[in-house]
N, C-alpha and C positions, 0 to 999 in steps of 0.2 A: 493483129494489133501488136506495137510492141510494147514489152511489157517493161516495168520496174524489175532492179536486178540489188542483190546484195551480194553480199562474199557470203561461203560455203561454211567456213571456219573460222574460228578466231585465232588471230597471229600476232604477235609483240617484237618489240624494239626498242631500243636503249640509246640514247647520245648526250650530248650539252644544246642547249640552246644559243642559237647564235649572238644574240646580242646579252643574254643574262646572263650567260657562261654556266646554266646551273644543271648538273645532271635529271635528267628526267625519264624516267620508263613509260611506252605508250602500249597501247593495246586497241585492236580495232576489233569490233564483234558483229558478229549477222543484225540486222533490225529488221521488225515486220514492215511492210510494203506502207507507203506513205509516212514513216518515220522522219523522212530526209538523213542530213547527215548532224549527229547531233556530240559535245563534244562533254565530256563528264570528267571533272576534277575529283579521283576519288581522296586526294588528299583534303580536300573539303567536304568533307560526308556526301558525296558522291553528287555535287549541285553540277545543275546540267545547262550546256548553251549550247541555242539552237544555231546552227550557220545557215544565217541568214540578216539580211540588210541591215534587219530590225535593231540588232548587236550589233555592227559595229563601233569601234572604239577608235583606239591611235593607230593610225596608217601615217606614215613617216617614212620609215624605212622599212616599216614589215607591214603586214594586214593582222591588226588585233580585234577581237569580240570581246564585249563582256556585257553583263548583264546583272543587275541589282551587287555592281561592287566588285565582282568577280572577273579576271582577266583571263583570257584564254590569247595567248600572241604566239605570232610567224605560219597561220593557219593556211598562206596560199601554197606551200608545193601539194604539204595533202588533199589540200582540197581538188589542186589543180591535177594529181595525180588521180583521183575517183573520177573525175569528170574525164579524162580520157581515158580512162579503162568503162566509162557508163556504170559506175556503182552508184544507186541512188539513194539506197540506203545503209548505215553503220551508224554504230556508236565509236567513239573516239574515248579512251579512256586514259589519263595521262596523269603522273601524280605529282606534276609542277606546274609553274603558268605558261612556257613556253615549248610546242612542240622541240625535238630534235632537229637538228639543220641534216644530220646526218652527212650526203659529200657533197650536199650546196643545190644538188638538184633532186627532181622527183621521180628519179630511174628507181632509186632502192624503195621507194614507197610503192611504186608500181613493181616491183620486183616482190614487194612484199604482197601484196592486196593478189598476186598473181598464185601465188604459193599459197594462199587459202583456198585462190579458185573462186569464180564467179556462178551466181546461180539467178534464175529467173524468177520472177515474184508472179503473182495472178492477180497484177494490178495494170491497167496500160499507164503508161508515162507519160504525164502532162510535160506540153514542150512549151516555152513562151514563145507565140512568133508576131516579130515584132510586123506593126500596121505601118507605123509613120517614122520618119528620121529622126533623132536625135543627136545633133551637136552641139559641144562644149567647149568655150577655148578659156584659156589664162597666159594671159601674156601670148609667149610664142609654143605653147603647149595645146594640144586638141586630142579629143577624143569624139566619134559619133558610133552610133549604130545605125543599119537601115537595112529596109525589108529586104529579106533573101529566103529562097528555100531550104536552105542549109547553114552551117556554123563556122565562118571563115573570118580570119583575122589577117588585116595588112598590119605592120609595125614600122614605123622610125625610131629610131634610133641618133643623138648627135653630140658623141661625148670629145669634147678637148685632146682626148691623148690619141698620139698620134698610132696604134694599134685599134683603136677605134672610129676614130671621126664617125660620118655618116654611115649607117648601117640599116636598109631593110628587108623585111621578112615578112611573104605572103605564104597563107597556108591554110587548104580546105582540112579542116579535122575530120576529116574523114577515112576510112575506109583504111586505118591503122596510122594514119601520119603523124597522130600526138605522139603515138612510141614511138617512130622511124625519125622525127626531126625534133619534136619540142622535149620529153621529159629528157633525157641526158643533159639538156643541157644547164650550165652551172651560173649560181650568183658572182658577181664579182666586187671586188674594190683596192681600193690604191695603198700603196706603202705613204703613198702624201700624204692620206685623209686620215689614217689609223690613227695617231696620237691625239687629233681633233675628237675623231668620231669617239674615243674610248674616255675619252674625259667627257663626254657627253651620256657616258653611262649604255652607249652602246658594242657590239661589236665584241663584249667581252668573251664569247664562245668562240669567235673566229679562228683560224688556222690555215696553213694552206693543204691541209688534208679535207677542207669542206666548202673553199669557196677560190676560184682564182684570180692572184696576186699580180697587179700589176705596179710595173716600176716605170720610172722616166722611158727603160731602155726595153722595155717588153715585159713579154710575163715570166714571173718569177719559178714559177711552180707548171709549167708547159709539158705536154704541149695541149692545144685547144680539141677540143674534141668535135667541132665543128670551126670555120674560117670566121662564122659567123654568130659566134657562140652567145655574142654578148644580147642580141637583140632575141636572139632565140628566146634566151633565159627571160626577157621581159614579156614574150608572147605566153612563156610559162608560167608567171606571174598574173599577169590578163586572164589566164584561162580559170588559175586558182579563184581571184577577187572576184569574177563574175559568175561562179559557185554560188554566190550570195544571195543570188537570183532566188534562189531555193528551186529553179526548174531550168532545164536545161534549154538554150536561147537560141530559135534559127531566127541567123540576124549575120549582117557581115559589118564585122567590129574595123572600125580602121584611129589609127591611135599614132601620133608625133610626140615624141618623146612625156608620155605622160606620167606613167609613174602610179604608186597604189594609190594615193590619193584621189587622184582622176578617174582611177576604175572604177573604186568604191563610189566616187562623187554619181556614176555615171547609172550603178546599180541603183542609189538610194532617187533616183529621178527616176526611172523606168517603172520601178516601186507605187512612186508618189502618182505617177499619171495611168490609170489602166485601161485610158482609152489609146494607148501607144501601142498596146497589144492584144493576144488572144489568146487564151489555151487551148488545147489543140492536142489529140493525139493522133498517128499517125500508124500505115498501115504498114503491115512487116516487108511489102517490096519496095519500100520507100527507103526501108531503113538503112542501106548504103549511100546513099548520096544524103539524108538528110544530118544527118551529123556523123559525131566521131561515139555515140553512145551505142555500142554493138561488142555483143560479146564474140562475134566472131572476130573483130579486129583484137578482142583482147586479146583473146587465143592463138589466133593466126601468126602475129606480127612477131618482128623480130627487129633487136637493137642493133 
């Protein structure tokens, strides 16, 4: 059977938050087996939010929780960094409201989570696996899920600038791919939007040491670390929002330029209807092909 996994040790890190610009110190510590992943403001006498659907908040430009008042914001790289390394459970400890951006993507958090070291729990791991389809559209925006034996995501992608236009990215998370193609890669945005976006009280952490910059004439801050960097980072986002689950989902996600709102939109249905799915644990020769939740991919893989 496989089992629930946490980190070994507890490990820390320091940066600004990307849109509050405010410095903040985190910490992530072992939790016992069915804790999930749970996120502790100890700058407020250590009040705790759970990640899951249940919390979410403003999804705009980031993925924020909060709960009885309390904000926890920009929670998808770590989250989406656990879910491809298979940690199910930690505590998150952070003495501001918005994690670190750190360099825009969830390598350094999976670098970190990796230098604790993963360990095994004596719980089997509940998987959601979805029954019946799920599709969502807005305008020209879609997102669905549908039964699959394992945890794969298509992505579109269709931004204006011409470094981007159409872009997509298919990818079984499986059997180490979330390290080998999604965490590397970086959030982005434009020299055009930044005076908007910063009067709008976001973006104030930005930089081009944490996210990459694009101009009329390409990027500013180069080169890309994949051709196709930009969709990547949103499959990396996908995988954070749908963390939310609070249980890890075989299901094949396929998503047209959706965005966190759409993800989250897509978690708090799946939530809402529980005849969509089924818990489910599964047995340990299964566990390469059915997801990317395997501690030998943490281990094995390389960036």
């Amino acid at each position: 059977m496989i089992q629930e996994q946490t980190i070994r040790s507890a490990v820390a890190c320091s940066g600004v938050g990307l849109h509050s610009g405010a410095p903040v110190c985190l910490q992530i510590l072992p939790a016992p087996p069915g804790t999930g992943i749970v996120f502790r403001r100890i700058d407020l006498d250590d009040f705790e939010i759970e990640a899951n659907g249940r919390n979410v908040a403003r999804v705009s430009y980031a993925t924020s929780l909060m709960k009885k008042g309390v904000l926890i914001s920009t929670t998808e790289h770590l989250l989406s960094a656990f879910t491809g390394l298979g940690v199910d459970n930690a505590i998150v400890e952070l003495d501001n409201l918005e994690l670190p951006i750190l360099d825009g993507s969830a390598l350094p958090f999976v670098e970190l989570i990796q230098k604790a070291g993963i360990r095994k729990q004596r719980r089997p791991r509940r998987y959601m696996k979805m029954l019946r389809e799920v599709e969502m559209r807005e305008g020209n925006k879609f997102i669905s899920v549908y039964p699959a034996g394992s945890y794969s995501v298509s992505y579109s992608i269709n931004f204006p600038h011409p470094l981007i236009g159409k872009e997509t990215f298919q990818v079984e998370l499986s059997n180490g791919s979330y390290l080998k193609k999604i965490a590397a890669a970086r959030t982005f945005g434009s020299r055009e939007d930044e005076k908007t976006m910063r009067n709008m009280g976001l973006i104030r952490g930005a930089s081009s040491e944490n996210c990459i910059v694009l101009t009329r004439e390409g990027v500013e801050n180069g080169p890309l670390r994949f051709p196709d960097e930009f969709v990547r980072h949103k499959v990396l986002d996908l995988v954070g929002d749908l963390a939310l689950l609070g249980k890890p989902i075989l299901g094949k996600i396929v998503a047209d330029r959706a965005g966190h709102a759409m993800h989250t939109a897509l978690v708090s249905r799946i939530l809402r209807d529980q005849t969509l799915w089924e818990e489910v644990t599964l047995p340990e020769e299964d566990h390469d092909t059915a997801s990317s939740h395997t501690s030998q991919a943490a281990a094995g893989s390389t960036l």
